[in-house]
N, CA, C and O atoms as CSV, one atom per row, in Angstrom:
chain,resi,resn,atom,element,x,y,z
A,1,UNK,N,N,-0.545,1.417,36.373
A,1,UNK,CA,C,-0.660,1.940,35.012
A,1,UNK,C,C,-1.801,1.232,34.285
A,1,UNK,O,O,-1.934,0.019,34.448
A,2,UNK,N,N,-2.643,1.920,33.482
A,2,UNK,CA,C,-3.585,1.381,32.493
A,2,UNK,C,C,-3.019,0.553,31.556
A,2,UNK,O,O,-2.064,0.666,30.787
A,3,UNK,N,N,-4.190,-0.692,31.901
A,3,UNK,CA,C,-3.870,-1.415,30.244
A,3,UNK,C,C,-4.734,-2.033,29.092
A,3,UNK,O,O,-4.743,-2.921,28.240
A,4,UNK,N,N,-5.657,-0.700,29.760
A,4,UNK,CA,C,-6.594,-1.250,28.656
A,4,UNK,C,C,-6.911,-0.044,28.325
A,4,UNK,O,O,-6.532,0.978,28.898
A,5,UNK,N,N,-7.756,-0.135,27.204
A,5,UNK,CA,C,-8.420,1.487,26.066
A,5,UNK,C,C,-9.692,1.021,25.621
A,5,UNK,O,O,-10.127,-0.114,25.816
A,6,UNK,N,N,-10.447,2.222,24.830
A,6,UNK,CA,C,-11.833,1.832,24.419
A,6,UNK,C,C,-10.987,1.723,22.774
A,6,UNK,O,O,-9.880,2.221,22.567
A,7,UNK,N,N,-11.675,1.082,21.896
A,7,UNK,CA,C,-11.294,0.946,20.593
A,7,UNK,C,C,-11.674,1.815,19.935
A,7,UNK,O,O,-12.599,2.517,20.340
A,8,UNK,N,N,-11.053,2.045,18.667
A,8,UNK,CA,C,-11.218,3.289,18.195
A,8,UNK,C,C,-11.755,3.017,16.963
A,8,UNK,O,O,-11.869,3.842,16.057
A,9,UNK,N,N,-12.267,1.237,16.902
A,9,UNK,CA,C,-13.380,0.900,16.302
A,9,UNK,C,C,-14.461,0.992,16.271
A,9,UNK,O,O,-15.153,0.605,15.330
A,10,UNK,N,N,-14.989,1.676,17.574
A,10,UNK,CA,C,-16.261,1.970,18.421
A,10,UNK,C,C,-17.012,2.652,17.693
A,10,UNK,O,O,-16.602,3.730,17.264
A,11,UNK,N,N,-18.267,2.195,17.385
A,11,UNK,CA,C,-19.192,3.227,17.074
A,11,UNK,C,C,-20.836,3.056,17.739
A,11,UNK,O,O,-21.566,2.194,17.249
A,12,UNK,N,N,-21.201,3.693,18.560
A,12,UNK,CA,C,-22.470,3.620,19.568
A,12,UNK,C,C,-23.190,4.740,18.686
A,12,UNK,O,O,-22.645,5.523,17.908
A,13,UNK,N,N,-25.006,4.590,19.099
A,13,UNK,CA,C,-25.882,4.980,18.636
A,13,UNK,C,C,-26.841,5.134,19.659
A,13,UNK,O,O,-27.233,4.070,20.138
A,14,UNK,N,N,-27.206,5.911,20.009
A,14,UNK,CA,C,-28.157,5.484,21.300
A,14,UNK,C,C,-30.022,5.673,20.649
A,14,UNK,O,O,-30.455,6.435,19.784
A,15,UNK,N,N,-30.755,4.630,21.503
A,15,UNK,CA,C,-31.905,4.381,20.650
A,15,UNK,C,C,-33.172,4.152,21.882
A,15,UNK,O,O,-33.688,3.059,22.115
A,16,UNK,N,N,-33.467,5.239,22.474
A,16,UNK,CA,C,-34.591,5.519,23.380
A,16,UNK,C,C,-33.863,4.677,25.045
A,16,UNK,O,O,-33.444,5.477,25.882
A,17,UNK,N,N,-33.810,3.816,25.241
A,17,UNK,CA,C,-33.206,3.315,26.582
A,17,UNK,C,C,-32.036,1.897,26.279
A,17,UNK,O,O,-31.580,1.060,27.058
A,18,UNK,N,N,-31.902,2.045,25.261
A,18,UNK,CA,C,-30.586,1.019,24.915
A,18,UNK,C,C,-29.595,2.071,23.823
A,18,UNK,O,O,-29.866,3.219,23.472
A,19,UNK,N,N,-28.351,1.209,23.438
A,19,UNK,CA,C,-27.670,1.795,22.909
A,19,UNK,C,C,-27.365,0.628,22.125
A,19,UNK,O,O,-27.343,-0.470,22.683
A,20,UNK,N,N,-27.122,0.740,20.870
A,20,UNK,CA,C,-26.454,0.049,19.740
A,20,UNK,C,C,-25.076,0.480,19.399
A,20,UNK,O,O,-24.794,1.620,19.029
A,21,UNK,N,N,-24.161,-0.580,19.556
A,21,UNK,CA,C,-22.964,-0.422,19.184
A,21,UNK,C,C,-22.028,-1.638,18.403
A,21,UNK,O,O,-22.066,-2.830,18.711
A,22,UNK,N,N,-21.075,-0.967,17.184
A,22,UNK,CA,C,-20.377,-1.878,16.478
A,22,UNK,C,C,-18.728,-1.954,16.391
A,22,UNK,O,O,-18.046,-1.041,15.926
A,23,UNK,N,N,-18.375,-2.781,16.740
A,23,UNK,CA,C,-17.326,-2.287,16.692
A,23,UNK,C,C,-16.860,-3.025,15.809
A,23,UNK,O,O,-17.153,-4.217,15.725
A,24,UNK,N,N,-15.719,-2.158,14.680
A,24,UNK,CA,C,-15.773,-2.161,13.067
A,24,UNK,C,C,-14.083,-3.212,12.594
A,24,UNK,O,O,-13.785,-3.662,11.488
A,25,UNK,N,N,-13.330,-3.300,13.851
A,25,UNK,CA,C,-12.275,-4.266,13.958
A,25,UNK,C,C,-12.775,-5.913,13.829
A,25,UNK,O,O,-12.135,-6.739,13.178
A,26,UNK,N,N,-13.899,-6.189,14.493
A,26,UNK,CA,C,-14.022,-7.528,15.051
A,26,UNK,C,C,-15.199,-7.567,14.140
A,26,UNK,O,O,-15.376,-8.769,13.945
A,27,UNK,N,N,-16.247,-6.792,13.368
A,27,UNK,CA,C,-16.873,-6.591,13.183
A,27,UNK,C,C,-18.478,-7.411,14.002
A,27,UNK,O,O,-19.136,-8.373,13.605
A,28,UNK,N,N,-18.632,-6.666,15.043
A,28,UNK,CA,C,-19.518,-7.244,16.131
A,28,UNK,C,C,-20.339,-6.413,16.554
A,28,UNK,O,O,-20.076,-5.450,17.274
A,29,UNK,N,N,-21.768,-6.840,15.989
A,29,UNK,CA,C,-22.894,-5.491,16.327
A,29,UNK,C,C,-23.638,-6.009,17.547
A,29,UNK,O,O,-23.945,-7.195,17.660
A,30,UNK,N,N,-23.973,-4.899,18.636
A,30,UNK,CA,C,-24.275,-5.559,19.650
A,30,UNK,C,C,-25.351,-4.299,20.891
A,30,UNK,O,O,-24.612,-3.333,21.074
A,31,UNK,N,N,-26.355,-4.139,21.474
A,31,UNK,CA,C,-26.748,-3.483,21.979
A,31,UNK,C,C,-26.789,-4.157,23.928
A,31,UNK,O,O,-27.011,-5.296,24.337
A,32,UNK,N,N,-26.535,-3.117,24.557
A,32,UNK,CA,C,-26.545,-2.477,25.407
A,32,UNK,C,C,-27.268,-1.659,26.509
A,32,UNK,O,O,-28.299,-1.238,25.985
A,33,UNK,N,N,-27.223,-1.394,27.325
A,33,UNK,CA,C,-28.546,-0.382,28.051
A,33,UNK,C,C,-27.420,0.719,27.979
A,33,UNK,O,O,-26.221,0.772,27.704
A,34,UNK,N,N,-28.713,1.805,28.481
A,34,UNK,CA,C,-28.295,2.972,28.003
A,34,UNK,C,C,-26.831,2.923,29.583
A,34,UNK,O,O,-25.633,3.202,29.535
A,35,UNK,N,N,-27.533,2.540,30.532
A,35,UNK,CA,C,-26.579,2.513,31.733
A,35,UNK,C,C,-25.801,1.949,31.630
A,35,UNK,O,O,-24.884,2.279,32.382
A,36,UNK,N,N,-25.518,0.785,30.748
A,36,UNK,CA,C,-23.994,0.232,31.249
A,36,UNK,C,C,-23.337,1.134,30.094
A,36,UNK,O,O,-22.139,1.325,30.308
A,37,UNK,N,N,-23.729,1.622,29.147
A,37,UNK,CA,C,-22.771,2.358,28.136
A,37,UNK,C,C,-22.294,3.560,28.967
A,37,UNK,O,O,-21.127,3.928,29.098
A,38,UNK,N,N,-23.534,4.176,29.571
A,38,UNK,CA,C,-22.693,5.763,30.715
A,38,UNK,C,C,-21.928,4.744,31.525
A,38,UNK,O,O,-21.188,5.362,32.290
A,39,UNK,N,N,-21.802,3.463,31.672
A,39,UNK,CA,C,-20.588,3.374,33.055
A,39,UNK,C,C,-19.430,2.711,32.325
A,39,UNK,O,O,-18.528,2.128,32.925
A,40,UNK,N,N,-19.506,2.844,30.809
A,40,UNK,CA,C,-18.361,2.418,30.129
A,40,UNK,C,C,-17.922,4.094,29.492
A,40,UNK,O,O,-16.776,4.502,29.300
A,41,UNK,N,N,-18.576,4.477,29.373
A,41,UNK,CA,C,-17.887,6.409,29.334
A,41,UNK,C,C,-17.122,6.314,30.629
A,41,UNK,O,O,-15.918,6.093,30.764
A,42,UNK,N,N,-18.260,6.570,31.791
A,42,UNK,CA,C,-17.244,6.882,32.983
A,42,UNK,C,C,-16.064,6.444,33.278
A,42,UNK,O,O,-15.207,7.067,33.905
A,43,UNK,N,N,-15.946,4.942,32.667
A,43,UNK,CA,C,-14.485,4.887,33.265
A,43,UNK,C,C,-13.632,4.567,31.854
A,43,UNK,O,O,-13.130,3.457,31.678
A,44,UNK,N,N,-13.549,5.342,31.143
A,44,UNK,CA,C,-13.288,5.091,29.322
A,44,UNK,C,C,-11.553,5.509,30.143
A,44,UNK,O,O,-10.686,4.827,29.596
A,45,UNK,N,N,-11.028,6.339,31.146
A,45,UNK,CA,C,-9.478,6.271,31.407
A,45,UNK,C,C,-9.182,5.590,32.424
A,45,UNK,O,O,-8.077,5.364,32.916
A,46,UNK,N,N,-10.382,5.206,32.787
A,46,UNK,CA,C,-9.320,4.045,33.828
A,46,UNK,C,C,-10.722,2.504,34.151
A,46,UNK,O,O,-11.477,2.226,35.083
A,47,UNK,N,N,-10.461,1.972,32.968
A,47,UNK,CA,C,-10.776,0.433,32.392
A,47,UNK,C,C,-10.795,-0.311,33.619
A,47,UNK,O,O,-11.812,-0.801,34.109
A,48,UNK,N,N,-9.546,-0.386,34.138
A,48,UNK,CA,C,-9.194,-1.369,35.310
A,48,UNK,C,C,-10.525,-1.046,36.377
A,48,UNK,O,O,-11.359,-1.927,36.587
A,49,UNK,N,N,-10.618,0.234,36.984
A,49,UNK,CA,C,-12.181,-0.011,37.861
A,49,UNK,C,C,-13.069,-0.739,37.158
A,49,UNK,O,O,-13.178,-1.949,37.354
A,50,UNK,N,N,-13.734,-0.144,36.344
A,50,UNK,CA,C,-14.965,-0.627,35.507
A,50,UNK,C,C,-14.826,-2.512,35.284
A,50,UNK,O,O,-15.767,-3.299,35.387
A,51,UNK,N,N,-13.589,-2.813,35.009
A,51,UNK,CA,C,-13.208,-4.248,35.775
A,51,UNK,C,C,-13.773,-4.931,37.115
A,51,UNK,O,O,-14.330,-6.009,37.324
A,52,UNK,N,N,-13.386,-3.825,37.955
A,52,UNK,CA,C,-13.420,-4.413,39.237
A,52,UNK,C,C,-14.608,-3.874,39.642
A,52,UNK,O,O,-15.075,-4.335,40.683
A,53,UNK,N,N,-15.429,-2.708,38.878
A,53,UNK,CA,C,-16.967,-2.826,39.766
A,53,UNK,C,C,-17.654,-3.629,39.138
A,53,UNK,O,O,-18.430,-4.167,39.928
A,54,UNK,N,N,-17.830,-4.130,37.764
A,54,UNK,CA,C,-18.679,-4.622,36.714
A,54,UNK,C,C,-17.728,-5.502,36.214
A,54,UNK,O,O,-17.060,-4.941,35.346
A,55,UNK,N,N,-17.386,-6.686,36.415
A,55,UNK,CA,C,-16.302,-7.628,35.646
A,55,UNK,C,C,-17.207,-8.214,34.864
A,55,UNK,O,O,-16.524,-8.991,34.197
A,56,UNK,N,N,-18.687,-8.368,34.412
A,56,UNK,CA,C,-19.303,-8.895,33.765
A,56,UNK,C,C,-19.265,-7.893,32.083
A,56,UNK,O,O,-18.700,-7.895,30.989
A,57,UNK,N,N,-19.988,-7.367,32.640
A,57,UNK,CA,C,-19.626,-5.971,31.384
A,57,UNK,C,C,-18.447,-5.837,31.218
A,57,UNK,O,O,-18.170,-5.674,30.030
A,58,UNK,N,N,-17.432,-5.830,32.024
A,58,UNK,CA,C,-16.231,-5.674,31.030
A,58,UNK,C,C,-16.180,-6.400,30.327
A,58,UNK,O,O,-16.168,-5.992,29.166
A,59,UNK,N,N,-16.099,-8.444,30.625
A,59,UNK,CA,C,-15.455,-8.967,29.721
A,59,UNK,C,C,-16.401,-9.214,29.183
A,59,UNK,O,O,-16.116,-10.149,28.435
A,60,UNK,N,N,-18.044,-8.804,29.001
A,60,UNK,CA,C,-18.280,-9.178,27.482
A,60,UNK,C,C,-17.531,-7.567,26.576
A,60,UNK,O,O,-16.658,-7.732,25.725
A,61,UNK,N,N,-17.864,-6.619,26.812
A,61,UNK,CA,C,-16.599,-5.837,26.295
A,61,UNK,C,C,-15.594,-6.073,25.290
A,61,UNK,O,O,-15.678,-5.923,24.071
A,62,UNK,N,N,-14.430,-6.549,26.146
A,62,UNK,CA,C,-13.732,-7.129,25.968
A,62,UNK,C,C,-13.574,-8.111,25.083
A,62,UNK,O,O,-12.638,-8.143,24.283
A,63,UNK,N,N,-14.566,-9.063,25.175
A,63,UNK,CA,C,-14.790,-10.242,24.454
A,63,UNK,C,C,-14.862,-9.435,22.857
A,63,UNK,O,O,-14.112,-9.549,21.888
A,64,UNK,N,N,-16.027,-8.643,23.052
A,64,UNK,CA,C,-16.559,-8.224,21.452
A,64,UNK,C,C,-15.530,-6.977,20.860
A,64,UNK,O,O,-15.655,-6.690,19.670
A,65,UNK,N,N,-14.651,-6.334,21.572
A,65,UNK,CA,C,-13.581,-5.491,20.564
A,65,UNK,C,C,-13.532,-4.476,21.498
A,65,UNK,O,O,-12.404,-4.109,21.826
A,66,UNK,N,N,-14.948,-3.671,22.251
A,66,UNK,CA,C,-14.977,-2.560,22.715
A,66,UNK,C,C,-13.531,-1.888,22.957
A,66,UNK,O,O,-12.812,-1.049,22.415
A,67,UNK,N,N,-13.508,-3.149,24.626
A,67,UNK,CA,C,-12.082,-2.644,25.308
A,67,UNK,C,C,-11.333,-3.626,24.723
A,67,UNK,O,O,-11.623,-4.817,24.613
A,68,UNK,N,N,-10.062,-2.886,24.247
A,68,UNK,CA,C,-8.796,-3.671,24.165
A,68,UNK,C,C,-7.683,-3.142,25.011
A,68,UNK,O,O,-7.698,-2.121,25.698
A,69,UNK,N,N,-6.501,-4.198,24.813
A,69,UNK,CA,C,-5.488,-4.089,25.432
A,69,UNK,C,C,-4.437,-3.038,24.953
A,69,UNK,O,O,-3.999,-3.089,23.803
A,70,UNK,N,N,-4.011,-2.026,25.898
A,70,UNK,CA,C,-3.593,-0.881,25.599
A,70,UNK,C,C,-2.025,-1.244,24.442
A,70,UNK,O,O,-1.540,-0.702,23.449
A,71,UNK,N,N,-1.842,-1.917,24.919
A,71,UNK,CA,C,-0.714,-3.090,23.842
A,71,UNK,C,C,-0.738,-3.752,22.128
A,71,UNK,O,O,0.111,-4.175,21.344
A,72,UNK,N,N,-1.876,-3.597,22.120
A,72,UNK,CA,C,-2.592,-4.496,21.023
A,72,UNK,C,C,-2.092,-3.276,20.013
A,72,UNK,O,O,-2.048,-2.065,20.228
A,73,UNK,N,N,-1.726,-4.049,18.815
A,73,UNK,CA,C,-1.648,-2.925,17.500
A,73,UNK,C,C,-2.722,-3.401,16.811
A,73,UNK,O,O,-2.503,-4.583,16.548
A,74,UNK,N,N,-3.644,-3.091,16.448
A,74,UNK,CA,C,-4.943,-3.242,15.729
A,74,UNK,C,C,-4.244,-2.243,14.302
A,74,UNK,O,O,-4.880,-2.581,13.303
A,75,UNK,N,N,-3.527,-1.521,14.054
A,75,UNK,CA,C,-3.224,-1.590,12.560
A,75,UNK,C,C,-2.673,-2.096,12.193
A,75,UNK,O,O,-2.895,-2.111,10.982
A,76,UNK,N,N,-1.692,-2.836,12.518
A,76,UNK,CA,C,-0.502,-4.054,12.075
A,76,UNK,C,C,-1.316,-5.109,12.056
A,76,UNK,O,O,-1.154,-5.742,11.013
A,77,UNK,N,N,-2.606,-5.851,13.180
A,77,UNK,CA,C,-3.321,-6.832,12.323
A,77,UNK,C,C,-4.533,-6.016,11.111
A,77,UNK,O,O,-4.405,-6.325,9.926
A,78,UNK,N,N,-5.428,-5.209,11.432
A,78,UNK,CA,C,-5.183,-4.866,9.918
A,78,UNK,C,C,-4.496,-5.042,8.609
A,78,UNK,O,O,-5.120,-5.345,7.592
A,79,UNK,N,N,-3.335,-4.872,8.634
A,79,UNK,CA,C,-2.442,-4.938,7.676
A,79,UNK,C,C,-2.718,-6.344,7.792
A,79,UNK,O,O,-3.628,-6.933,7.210
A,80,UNK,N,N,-2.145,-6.685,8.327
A,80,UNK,CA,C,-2.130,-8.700,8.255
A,80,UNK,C,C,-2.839,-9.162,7.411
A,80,UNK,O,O,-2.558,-9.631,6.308
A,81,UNK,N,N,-4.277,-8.968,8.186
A,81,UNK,CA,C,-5.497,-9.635,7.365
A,81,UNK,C,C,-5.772,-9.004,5.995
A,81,UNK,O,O,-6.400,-9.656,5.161
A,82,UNK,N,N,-5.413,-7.988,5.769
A,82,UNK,CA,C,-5.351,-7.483,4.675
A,82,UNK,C,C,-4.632,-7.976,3.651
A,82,UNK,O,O,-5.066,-8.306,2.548
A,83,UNK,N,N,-3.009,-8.041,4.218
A,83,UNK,CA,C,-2.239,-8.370,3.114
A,83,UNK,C,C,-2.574,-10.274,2.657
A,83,UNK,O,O,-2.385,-10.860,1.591
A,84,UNK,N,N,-3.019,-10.685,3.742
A,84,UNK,CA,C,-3.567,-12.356,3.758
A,84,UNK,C,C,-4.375,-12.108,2.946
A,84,UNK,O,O,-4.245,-13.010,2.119
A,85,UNK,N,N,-5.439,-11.218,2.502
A,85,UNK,CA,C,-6.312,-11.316,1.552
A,85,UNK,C,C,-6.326,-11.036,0.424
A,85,UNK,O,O,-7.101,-11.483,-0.423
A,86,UNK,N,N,-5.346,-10.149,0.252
A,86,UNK,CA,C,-4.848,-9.833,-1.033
A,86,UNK,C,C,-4.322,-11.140,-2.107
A,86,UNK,O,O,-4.578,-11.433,-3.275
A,87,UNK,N,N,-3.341,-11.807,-0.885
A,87,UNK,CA,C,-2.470,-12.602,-1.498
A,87,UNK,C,C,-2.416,-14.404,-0.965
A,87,UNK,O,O,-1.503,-15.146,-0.603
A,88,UNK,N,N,-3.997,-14.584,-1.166
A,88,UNK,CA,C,-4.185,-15.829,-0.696
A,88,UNK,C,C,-4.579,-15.997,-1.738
A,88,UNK,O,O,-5.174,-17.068,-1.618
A,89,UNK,N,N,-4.733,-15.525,-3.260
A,89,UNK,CA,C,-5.204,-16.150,-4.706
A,89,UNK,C,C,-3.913,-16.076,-4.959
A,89,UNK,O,O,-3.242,-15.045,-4.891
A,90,UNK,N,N,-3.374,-17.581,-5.372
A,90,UNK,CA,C,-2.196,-17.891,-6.615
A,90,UNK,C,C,-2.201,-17.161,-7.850
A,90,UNK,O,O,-1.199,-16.853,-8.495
A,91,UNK,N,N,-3.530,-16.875,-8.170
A,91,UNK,CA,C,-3.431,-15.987,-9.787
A,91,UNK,C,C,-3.680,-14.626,-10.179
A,91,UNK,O,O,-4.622,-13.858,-9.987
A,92,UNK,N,N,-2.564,-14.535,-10.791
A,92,UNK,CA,C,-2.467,-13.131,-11.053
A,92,UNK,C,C,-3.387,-13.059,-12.967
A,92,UNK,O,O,-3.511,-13.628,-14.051
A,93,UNK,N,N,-3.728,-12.020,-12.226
A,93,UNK,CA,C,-4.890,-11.089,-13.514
A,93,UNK,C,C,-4.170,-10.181,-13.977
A,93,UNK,O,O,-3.331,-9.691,-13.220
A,94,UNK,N,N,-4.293,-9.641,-15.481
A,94,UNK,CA,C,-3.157,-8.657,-16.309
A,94,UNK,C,C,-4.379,-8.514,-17.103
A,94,UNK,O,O,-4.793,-9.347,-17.909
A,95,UNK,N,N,-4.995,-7.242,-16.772
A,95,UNK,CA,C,-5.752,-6.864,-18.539
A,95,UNK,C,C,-4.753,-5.788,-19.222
A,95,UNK,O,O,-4.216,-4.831,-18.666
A,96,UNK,N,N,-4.662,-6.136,-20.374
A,96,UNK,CA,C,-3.809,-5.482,-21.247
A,96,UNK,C,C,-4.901,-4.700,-22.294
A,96,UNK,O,O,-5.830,-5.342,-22.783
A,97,UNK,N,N,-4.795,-3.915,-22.456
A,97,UNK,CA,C,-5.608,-2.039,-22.970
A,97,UNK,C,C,-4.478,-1.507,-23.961
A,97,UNK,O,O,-3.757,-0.567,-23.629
A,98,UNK,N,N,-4.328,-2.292,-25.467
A,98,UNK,CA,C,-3.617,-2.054,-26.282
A,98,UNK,C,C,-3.906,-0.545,-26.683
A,98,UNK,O,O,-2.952,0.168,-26.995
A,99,UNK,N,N,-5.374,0.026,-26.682
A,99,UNK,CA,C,-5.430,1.331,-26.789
A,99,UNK,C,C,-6.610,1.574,-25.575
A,99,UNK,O,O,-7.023,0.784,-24.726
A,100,UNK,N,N,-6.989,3.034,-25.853
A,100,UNK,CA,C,-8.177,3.766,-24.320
A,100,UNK,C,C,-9.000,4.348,-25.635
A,100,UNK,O,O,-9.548,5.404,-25.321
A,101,UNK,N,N,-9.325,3.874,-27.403
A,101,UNK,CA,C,-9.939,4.471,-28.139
A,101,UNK,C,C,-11.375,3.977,-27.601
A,101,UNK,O,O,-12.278,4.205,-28.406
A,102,UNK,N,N,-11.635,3.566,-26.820
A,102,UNK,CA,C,-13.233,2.405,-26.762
A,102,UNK,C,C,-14.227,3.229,-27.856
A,102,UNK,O,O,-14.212,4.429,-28.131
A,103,UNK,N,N,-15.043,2.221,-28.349
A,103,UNK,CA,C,-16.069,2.664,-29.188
A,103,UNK,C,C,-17.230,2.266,-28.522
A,103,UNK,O,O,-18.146,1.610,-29.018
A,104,UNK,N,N,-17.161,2.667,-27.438
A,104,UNK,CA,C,-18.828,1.978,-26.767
A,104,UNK,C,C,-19.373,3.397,-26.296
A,104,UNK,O,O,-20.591,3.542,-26.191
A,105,UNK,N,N,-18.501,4.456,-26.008
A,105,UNK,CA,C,-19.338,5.706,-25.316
A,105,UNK,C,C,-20.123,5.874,-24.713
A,105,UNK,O,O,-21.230,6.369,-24.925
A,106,UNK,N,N,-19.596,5.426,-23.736
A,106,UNK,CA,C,-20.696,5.443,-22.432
A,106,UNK,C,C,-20.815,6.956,-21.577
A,106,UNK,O,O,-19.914,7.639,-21.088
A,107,UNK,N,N,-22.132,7.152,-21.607
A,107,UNK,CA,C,-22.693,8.713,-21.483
A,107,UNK,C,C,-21.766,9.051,-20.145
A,107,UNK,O,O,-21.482,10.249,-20.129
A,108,UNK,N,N,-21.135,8.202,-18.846
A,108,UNK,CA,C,-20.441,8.205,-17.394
A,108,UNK,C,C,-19.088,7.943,-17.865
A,108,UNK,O,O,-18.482,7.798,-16.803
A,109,UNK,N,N,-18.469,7.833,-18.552
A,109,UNK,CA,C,-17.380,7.488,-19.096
A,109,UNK,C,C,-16.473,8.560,-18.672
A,109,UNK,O,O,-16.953,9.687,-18.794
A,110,UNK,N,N,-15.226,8.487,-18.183
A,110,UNK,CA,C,-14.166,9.743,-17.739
A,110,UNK,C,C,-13.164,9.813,-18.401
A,110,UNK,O,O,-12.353,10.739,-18.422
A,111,UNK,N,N,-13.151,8.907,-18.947
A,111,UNK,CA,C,-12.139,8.303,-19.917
A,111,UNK,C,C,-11.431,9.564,-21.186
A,111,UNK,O,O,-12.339,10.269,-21.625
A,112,UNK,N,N,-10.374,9.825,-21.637
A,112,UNK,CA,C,-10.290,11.050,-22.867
A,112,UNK,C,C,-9.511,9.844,-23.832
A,112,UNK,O,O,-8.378,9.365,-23.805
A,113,UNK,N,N,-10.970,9.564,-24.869
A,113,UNK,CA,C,-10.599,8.835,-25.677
A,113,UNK,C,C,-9.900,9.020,-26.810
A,113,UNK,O,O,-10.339,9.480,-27.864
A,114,UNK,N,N,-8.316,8.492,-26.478
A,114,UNK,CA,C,-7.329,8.713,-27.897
A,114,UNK,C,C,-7.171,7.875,-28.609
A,114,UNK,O,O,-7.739,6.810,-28.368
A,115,UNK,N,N,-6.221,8.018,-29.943
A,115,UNK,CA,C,-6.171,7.337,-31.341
A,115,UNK,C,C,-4.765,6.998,-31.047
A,115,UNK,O,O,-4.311,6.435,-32.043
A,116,UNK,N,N,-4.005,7.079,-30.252
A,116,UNK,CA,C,-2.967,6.245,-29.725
A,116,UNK,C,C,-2.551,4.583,-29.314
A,116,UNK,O,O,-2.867,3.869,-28.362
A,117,UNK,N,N,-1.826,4.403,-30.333
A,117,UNK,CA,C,-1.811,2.657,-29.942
A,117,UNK,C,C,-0.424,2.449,-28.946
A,117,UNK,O,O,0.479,3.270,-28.786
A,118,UNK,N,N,-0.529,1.291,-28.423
A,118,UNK,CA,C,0.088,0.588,-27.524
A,118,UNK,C,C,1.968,0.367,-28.246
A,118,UNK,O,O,2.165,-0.701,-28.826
A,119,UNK,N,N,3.153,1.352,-28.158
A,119,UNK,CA,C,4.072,1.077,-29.163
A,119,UNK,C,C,4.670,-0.235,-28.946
A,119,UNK,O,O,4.050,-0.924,-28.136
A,120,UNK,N,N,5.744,-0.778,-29.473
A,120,UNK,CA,C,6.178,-1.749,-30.058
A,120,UNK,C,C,7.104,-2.417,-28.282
A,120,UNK,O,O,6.992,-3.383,-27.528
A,121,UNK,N,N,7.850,-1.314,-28.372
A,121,UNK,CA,C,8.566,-1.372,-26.967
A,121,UNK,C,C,7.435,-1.698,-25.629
A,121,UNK,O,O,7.551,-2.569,-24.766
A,122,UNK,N,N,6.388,-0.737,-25.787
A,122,UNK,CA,C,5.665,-1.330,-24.644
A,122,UNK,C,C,4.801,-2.854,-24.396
A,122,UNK,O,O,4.290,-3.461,-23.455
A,123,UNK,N,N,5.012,-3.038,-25.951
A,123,UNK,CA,C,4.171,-4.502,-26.288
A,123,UNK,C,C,5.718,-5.661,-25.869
A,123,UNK,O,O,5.683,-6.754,-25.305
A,124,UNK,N,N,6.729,-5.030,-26.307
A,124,UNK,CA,C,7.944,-6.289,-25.927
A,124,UNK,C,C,8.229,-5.958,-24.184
A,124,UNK,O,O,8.977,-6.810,-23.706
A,125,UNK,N,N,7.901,-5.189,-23.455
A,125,UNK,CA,C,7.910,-4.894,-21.586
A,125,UNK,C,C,6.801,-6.063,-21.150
A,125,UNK,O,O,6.787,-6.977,-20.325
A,126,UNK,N,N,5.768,-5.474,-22.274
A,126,UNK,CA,C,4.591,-6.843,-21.438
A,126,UNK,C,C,4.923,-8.054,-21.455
A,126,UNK,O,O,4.877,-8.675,-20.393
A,127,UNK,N,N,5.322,-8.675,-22.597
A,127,UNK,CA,C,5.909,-9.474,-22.695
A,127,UNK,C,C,6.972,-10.522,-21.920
A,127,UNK,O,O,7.096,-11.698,-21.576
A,128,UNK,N,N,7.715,-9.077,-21.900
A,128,UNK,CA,C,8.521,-9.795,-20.677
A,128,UNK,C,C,8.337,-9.744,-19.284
A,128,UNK,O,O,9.118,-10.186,-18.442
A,129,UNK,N,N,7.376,-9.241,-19.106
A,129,UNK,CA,C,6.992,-8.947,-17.980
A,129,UNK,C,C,6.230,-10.386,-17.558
A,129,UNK,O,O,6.388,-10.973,-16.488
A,130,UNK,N,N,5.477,-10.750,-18.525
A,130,UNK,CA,C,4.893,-11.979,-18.140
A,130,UNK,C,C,5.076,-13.495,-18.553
A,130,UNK,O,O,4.211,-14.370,-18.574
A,131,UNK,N,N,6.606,-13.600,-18.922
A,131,UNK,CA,C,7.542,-14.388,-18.853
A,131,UNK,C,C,7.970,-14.307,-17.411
A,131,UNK,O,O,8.099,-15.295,-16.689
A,132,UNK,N,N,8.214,-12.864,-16.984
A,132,UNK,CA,C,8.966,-13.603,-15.571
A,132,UNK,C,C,7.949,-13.653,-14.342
A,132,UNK,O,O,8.304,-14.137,-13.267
C-alpha cells in the first residue's frame, strides 16, 4: 500500500529547461530540472518506486514538503500553527465605536453613516464584559 502523496501545497512553474516550485505548507521555494519534475509526475501514485529508482530526489522532496506522508494531516497542523499565532499575545485589544457617525468622509468609505449612539445597556455589556 502507498504511503506517500504529492502535497497539495504544490505549486510548479516550468521555465525553459528547469522548473520552479513552492510548496506553500513549509513555505520552500525551490527549482528543479525539467526531468526530474516529469519523473516526479510519473510516479505522483506510486511514490514508493520513484523512492527506489531516485532515492536522492525523493528525499530532497520529501525534505522540502513536495512528498508527504500519506498519514500526515497538514490541516490540523495548519490549524495548530494558526491557532499558536493567534494566541501567543497575552493582550487583548477592544476598540469600542460609541457611534459609526465618523466625520472624516472618506471618498472609499462603505460605511452608512448614522446619528445613532451607543445605548446605555450596551455601554453597561461593555463594561462588564471587560471586568471579566
Amino acid at each position: 500500500m502507498e504511503s506517500y502523496k504529492l502535497s497539495k501545497y504544490n505549486i510548479f512553474k516550468k521555465k525553459k529547461e528547469k522548473t520552479i516550485g513552492v510548496n506553500l505548507f513549509n513555505q520552500m521555494l525551490f527549482a528543479i530540472s525539467s526531468r526530474d519534475y516529469e519523473m516526479i509526475l510519473n510516479h505522483k501514485n506510486c511514490l514508493t518506486k520513484l523512492e527506489e529508482n531516485n532515492p536522492v530526489l525523493f528525499s530532497a522532496m520529501y525534505k522540502l514538503g513536495v512528498i508527504e506522508e500519506i498519514s500526515a494531516n497538514i490541516p490540523a497542523i495548519l490549524l495548530l500553527r494558526n491557532r499558536m499565532q493567534v494566541f501567543s499575545d497575552r493582550h487583548h485589544r477592544l476598540i469600542i465605536m460609541p457611534t459609526l457617525n465618523c466625520n472624516f468622509s472618506c471618498w472609499y468609505c462603505y460605511e452608512t453613516h448614522t446619528k445613532a449612539m451607543m445605548s446605555s445597556d450596551t455601554v453597561c455589556n461593555i463594561i462588564e464584559y471587560i471586568k471579566n
